[in-house]
N, C-alpha and C positions, 0 to 999 in steps of 0.2 A: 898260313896267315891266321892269326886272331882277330877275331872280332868280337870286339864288348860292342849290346845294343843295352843304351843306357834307355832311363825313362823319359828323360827332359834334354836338351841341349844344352843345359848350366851344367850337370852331372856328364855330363859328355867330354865338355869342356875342360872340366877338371882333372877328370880320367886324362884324355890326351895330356895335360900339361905335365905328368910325371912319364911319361915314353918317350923313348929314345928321339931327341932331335936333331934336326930339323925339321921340322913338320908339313905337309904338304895337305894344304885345306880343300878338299874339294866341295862341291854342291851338296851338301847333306851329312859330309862324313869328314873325316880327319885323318890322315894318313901318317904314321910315325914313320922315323928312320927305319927303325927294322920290318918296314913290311905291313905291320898291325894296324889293322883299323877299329876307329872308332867310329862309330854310328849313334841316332836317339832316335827316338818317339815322339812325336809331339802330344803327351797324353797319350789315349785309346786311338790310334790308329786305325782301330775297327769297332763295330758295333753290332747291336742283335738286328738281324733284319727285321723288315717291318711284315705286319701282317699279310700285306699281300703280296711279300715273296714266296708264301705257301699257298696261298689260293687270291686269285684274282677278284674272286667274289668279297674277301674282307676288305677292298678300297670303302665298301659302303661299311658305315656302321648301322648293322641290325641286330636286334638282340636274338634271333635264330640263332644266329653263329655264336655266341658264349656258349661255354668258353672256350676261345680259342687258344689249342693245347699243338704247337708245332711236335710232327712226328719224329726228326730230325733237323737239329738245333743249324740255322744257318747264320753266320756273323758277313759284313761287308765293309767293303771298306771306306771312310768317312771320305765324303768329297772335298773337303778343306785341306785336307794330308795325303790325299793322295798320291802325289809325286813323291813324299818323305818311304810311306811304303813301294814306290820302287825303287827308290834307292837303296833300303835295305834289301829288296828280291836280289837283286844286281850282286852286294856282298855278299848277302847268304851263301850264295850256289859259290862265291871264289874262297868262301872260307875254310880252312882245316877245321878252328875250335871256336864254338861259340862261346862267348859269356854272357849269361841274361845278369845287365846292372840296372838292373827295374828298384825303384825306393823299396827299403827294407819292408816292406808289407805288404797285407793279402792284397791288395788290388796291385800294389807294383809288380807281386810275383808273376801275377797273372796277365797283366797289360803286357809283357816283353813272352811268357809263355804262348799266348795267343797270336802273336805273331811268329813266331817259331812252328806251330802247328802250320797255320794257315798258309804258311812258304812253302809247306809238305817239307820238313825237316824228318826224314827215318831215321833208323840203322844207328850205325856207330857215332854219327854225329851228333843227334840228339842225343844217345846214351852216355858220350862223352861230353855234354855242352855242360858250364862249371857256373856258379853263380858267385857275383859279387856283391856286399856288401858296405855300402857305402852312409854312413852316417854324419861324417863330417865333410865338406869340399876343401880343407885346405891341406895342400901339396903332403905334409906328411903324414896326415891322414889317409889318405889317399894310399901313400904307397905303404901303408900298414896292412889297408885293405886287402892290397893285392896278393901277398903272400899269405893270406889265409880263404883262397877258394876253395870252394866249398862245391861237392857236386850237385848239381840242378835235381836230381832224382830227389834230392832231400827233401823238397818242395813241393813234391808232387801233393801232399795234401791239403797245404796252404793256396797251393794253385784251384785246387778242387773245392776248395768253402768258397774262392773268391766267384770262380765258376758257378756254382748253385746257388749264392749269391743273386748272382745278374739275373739268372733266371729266372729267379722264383719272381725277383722282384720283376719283373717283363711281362710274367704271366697274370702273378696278380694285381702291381699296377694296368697295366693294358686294358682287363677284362673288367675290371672293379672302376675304371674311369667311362671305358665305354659303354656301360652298363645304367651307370648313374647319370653320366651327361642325355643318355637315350631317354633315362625314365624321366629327368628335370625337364627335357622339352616336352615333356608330354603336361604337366602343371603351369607353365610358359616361363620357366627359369629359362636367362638368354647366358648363355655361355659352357664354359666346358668344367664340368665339377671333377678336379683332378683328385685321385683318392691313390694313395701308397701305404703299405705295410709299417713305412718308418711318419713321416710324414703326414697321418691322418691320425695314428694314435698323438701324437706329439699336440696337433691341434687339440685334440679332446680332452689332453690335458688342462689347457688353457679357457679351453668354453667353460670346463663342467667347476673350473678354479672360480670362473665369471661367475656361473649360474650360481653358485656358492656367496658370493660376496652379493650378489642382486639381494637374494633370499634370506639373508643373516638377519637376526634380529638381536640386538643389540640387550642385556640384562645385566643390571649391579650385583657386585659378588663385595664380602666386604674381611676384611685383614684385622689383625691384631698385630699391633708392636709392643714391647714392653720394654721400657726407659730404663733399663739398670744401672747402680752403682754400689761400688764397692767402699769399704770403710774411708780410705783415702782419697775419695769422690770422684774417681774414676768411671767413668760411665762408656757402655755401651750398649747395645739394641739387640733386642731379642725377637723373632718371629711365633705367633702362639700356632700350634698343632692341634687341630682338631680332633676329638677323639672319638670310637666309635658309636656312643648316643651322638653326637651330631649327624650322623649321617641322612638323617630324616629329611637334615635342613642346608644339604649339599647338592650340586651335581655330581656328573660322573667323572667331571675332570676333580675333585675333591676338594672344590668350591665353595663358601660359606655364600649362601642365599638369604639368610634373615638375617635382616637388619638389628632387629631386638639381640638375636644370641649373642654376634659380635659383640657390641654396646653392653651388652650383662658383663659379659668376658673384661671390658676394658673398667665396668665399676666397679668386677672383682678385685682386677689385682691392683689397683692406684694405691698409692702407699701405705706398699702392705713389702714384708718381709719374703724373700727369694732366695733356694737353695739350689746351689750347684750340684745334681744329681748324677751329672754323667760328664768327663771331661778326657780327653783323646787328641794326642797329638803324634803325627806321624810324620815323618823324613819320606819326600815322595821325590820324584825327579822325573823329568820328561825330556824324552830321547827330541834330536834336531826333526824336524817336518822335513821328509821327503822330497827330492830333486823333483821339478815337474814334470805332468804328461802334459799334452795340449789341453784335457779338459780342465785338469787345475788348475793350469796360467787361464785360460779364458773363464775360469769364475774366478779368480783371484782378480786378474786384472779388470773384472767387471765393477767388485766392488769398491777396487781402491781409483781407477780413471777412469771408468766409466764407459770401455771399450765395449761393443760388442764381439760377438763369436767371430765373425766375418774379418773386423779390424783388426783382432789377434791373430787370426791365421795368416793375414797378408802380410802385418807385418814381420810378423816368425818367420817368412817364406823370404822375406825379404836380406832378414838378418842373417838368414840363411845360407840360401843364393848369391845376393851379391854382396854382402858383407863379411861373409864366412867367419861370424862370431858366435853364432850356435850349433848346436848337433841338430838332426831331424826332428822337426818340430814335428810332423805327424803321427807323434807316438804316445801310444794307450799305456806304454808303461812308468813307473815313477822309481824305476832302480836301476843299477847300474852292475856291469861284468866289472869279478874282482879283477880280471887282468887290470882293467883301465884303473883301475888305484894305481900304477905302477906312471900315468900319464899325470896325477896330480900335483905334483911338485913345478910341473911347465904351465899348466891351468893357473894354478893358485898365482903365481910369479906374472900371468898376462895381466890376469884380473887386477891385481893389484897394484900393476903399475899403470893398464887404463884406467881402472874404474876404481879408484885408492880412498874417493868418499867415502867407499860403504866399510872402510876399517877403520873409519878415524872415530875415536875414544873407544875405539877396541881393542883387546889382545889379537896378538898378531896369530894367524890361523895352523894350524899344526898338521903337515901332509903326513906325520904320519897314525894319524887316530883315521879309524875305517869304520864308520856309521853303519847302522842295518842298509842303510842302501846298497852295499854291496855284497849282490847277492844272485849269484849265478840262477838259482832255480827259478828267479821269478822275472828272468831275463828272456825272452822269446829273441822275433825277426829284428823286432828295435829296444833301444833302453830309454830309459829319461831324458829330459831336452835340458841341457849341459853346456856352460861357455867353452867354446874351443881353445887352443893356443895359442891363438893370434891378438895381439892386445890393440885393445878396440881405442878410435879414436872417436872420444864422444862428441869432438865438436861436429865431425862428420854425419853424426845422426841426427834423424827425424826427434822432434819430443818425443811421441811414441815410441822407435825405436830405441832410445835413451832408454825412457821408462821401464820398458821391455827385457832390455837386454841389465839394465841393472838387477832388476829382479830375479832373472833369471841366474843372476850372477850371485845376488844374495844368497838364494836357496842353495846355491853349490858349497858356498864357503860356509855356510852352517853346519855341515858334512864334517867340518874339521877342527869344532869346536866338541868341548864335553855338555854334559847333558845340564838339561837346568834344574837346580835345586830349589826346594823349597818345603818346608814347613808347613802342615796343615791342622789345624787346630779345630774339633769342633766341641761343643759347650750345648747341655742341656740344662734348663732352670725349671724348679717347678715349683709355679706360684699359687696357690689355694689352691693345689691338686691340679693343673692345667699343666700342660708340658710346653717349654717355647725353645728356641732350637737356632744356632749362627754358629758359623763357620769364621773362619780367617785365615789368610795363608801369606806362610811370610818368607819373602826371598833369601835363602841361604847361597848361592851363587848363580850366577844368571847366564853362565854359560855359552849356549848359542844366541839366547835371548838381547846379547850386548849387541849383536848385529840389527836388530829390531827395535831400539832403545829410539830411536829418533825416526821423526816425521822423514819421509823418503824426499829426496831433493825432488823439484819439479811437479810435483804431485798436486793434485786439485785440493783445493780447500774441503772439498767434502771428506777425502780420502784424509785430511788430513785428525780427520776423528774417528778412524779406522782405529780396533783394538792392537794388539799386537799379533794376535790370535788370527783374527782377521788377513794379516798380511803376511800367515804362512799358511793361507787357506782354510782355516778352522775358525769359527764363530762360536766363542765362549757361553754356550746359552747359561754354564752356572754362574756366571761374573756377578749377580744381578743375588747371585746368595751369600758371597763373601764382604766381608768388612775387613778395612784395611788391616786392624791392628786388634787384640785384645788386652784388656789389661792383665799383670798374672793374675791367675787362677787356682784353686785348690779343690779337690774333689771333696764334696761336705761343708764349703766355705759358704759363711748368710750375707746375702745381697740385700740392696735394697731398690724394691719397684716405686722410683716418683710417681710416677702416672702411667696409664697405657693408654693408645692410641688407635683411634679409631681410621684403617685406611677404607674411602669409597672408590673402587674401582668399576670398570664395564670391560664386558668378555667384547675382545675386537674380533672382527672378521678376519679371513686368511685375509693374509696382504696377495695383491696382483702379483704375478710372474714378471721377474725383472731379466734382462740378460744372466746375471748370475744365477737365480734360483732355478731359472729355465734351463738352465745346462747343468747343475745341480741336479736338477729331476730327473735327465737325460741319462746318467751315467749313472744315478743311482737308485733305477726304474723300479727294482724289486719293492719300493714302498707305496707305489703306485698300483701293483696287481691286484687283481680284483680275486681272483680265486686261490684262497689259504693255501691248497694243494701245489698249485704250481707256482704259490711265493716260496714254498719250501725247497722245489727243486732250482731255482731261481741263487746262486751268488750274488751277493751285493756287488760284486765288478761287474755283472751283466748287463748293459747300458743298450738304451734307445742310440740305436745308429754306431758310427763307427767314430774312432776323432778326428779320422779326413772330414767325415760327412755331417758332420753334425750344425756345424757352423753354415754349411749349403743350404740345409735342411731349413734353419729357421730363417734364411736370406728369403726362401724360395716360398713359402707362407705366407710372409707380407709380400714379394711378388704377386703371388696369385690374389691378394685381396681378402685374403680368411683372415691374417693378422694385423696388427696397426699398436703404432706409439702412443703413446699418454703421458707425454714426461719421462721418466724414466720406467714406464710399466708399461707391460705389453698384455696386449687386450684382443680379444677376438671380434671382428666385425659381424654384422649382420647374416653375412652369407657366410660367415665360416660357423658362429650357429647353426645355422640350416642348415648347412651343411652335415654338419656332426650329429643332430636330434632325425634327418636322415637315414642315418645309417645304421647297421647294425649295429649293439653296442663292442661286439666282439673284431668288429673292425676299429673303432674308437678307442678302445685300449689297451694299453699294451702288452698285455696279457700271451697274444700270438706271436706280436713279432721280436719279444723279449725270449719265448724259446726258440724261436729262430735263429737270434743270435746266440743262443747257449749251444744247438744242434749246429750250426756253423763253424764254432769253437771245437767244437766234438770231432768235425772234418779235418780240423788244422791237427788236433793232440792225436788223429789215427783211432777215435774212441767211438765215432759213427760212420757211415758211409755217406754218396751223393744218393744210392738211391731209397735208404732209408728216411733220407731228409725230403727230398722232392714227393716221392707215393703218397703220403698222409698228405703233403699241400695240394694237391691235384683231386683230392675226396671234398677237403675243407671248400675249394675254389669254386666246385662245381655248385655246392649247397648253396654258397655266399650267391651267387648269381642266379640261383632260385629264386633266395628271396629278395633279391633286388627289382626279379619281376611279378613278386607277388604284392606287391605294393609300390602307390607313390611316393614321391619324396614330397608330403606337402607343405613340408616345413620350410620350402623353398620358393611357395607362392610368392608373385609378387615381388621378390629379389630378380636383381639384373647383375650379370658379370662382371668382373673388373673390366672398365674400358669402355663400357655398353653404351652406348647412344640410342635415341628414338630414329630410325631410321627419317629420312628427307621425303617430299612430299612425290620428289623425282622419283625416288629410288622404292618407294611404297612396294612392299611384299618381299623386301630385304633388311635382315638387320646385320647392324653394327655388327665387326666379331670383339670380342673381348681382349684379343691381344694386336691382331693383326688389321691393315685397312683393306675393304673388300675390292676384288676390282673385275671387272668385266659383269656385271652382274650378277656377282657370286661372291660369298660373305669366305673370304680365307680365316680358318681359325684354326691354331694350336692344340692338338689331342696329346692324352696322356702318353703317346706314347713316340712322341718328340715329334711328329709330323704335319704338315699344313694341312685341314679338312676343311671339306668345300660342304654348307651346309643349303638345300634347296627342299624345301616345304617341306614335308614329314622323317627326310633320309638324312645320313650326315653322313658326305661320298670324301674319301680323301684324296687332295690334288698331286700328292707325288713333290712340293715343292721343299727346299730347304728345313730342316728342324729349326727351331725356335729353342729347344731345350736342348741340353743333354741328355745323356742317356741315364745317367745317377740323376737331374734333378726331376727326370721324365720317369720313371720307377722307384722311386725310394719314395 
């Protein structure tokens, strides 16, 4: 007998529907006509145990015991899924050959691995257990999948990043939470100051963006235009260049600060004579934008509806799952295996007979033009998130999902269009010796760009002044240099300057972190690092969190109270300040846990080991918890937890907990490290009761 242990019971689901029937459903599992079972997970089936399955003494949190470093790693099994895990014990031991059909990724490899150890799978069975890969749920999808398994050994080091992963993140969320919440009660902070690896630099982002915009101080910088025309009275606008005797009367962004110099500059050149010195036009073209990963749809979609991370991933899961109109949406990559060009001709033919809006006043799309997107090298466990073959019926979906699933559909069929052309013209004048300097660029064929030519159906009126640029992920910061049109031109040709122009502007503050620019900053962390040294060893793909996690990550923020809305800007609260001017700075940003995720990567490509990744964290963790007890947090004075109440006159010598309501005389509260803590006078004992978190929003 085979047995696939898939991730989820949707993938399970799907699985069964292509095996031999009749099918015989039992409690847990799925039985095919020939024998073969299918089984799921519901999620992690298992989790790290808690502190005091190593020593009974860590129920209490004391800062003695930091840091607590288990000697051998033990997992247990979650009490909500427990009967799912013996249903699988039950098949395991009846089966011939395993399949682990865990989601194409490091935490899938690993969720369906870890339950294969912990059933004590040996010998030939594990060596023979084969893995599957599943990225689309519909029926022939599916049975694509199956004839290309793959042995599970391949995996072994995708399993092992996912593995050091958990860990690391267990030992330094754990000790770094109960560290800080120990030393906060000791200032009279009431609650539990949660601190993670992903999760606290992400906040530090956000405070020190705050502290930034508090402290700005606002100063006039001032422009030159120059009003040109040519004999035939053709007129357009020139920017003036400052040259380097101005630099006196500049900042360091290359600013004009005096108001006089400007003002000299615009009495210079008013109607006076202009030569064309420098004049350059090139044929440029720019290839289609990229099929998405999740983190491009979640800032694409932030800025054109206004989605968060959260509402993107549910609804991708949904369009997913039970719509099976897209490929895995939890995917870090934006390319795609040249096999599946061989699938676009069924793609392109769904799309366009559900979703036929996004071709209309277009050329019809061409299956066979093959984009840089496909491109096996830069193909891993998963590829880009992609419409399936099944053609969608859009009355049947949510707006959002509409929304969604068009977009996603756009970016595919850009894939099968030619590149965009265009024209780019720049022009240099020099007026009484001063140099002024415009661009223009002019559409020679717009190629994919026909698919982006109109406002997207259903779209928010905001989005509806979204560039083009903008709605294939990219923000045109030069738009803002170019001018539509030039009149011709001749290099040596005399112009004539009417007037010049005097612009008064003011240096603005960074704008507030919005969903987009927060998941922006997320993925493309390396400009955040603080130390040159290790931005170099740093790839621009090295991103804060993972694209499962990341969307968790900022849900779990404003959860705990450190973050909060403001319209469409997200701003850190009081205690999430304190929180951050707290702590180390080298726990605040990202600097650590960005080579983590590069040393993590390192595990997957076979380029590090687990144990050269875990030994240097286990040095770093011990220091950190030094200094967490060689000082207060007093930046936390006077701040109360999310939830906090003044305790009652009844209950006097009891507080409030922050998440949880207290009962029997005793305050239950939520520790970093998913479990209910019982807090009474100077100790903080924990009661053993249900987690409140998970295990990824409890350690990240």
């Amino acid at each position: 007998m085979i047995l696939y242990i898939a991730e989820k019971p949707s993938l399970g689901r799907a699985i069964a529907d292509v095996l031999p029937k009749p099918h015989k459903k039992g409690d847990g599992f799925i039985e095919a006509a020939n024998g073969d079972c299918v089984s799921w997970c519901v999620g992690h089936l298992l989790e790290q145990a808690e502190p005091d399955a190593y020593n009974p003494e860590y129920k209490s949190w004391k800062f003695e015991h930091l840091p607590i470093v288990p000697d051998k790693w033990q997992l247990k099994p979650k009490a909500a899924t427990r009967s799912q895990l013996s249903v699988l014990k039950k098949l395991v031991k009846q089966a011939n050959t395993l399949v682990n059909a865990g989601d194409p990724d490091r935490e899938g490899q690993l969720l369906v691995d870890e339950v294969i150890a912990y059933l004590g799978v040996t010998g030939d069975k594990l060596h023979q257990t084969q893995r599957l890969l599943v990225s689309d749920l519909n029926p022939q999808a599916v049975k694509r999948a199956l004839t290309q398994l793959r042995s599970n050994r391949e995996f072994i080091p995708l399993s092992t990043s996912a593995l050091a992963r958990s860990r690391a993140d267990w030992l330094y969320g754990m000790n770094m939470t109960r560290a800080y919440t120990i030393q906060g009660k000791k200032v009279g902070y009431q609650g539990v100051l949660s601190v993670g690896r992903v999760q606290t630099p992400l906040l530090g982002l956000v405070v020190r963006r705050d502290e930034e915009i508090a402290n700005f101080q606002s100063k006039p910088f001032y422009e030159v235009l120059a009003h040109l025309a040519t004999e035939k009275q053709e007129t357009f606008s020139a920017k003036w260049q400052p040259s380097e005797a101005c630099l006196p009367y500049m900042d360091e962004e290359g600013r004009v600060l005096a108001r006089g110099l400007a003002q000299n500059v615009v009495n210079r050149i008013s109607d006076k004579p202009a030569l064309v010195t420098q004049l350059a036009s090139k044929d440029k073209k720019q290839n289609p934008p990229l099929p998405y990963s999740l983190s491009a749809l979640q800032i694409d979609a932030a800025k054109r509806f206004g989605m968060s991370a959260k509402d993107v991933l549910d609804t991708c899961q949904s369009l997913y799952e039970r719509h099976k109109l897209i490929t895995y949406p939890r995917s870090d990559s934006r390319y795609l295996p040249v096999e599946q060009h061989s699938l676009a001709p069924a793609v392109l033919r769904a799309v366009s007979q559900g979703a036929g809006e996004l071709l209309q006043g277009a050329n019809a799309p061409d299956p066979k033009l093959k984009s840089k997107a496909w491109d096996d090298k830069k193909v891993d466990a998963h590829h880009a998130i992609v419409p399936t073959e099944k053609t969608a019926n859009l009355l049947s979906l949510s707006l959002r999902e509409k929304q969604l699933y068009l977009h996603i559909a756009r970016q595919y069929l850009a894939q099968f269009y030619p590149a965009y052309c265009y024209s780019e013209t720049t022009v240099q004048v020099t007026i009484e010796g001063g140099l002024f300097n415009t661009k223009a660029r002019q559409d020679q064929s717009l190629g994919w760009k026909q698919l982006f030519a109109r406002q997207e159906p259903n779209s928010s009126k905001a989005s509806g002044n979204q560039s083009t640029e903008e709605s294939t992920g990219k923000d045109d910061e030069e738009s803002d240099e170019f001018i539509g049109q030039l009149p011709p031109l001749k290099l040596g040709q005399v112009l004539h300057c009417t007037r010049g122009e005097l612009l008064e502007k003011n240096t603005q503050p960074p704008k507030a972190f919005t969903d987009a620019t927060l998941l922006s900053a997320m993925t493309g962390i390396s400009r955040y690092v603080t130390d040159p040294e290790v931005r170099k060893i740093l790839k621009e793909t090295d991103g804060l969190g993972t694209e499962a996690t990341r969307a968790g990550i900022i849900e779990l923020l404003f959860k705990r109270g450190f973050l909060q809305r403001l319209g469409k800007s997200i701003v850190s609260t009081d205690v999430g300040k304190g929180l951050i001017n707290s702590l180390p700075a080298s726990a605040t940003t990202p600097d650590m846990t960005a080579l983590w995720e590069a040393s993590l990567n390192g595990i997957c490509h076979k380029e590090t080991s687990y144990q050269a990744f875990m030994q240097p964290l286990l040095g770093t963790l011990s220091t950190l918890i030094q200094n967490a007890g060689a000082q207060l947090p007093t930046a936390l004075n006077g701040l109360k937890g999310q939830g906090y109440r003044k305790p009652s006159a009844k209950k006097a010598g009891y507080r409030k907990s922050p998440y949880a309501k207290g009962a029997s005389g005793s305050v239950k509260r939520t520790s970093s490290a998913g479990t209910r803590s019982t807090v009474k006078n100077n100790s903080v004992k924990k009661s053993g009761a249900s987690s409140k978190f998970s295990d990824k929003e409890a350690y990240t």
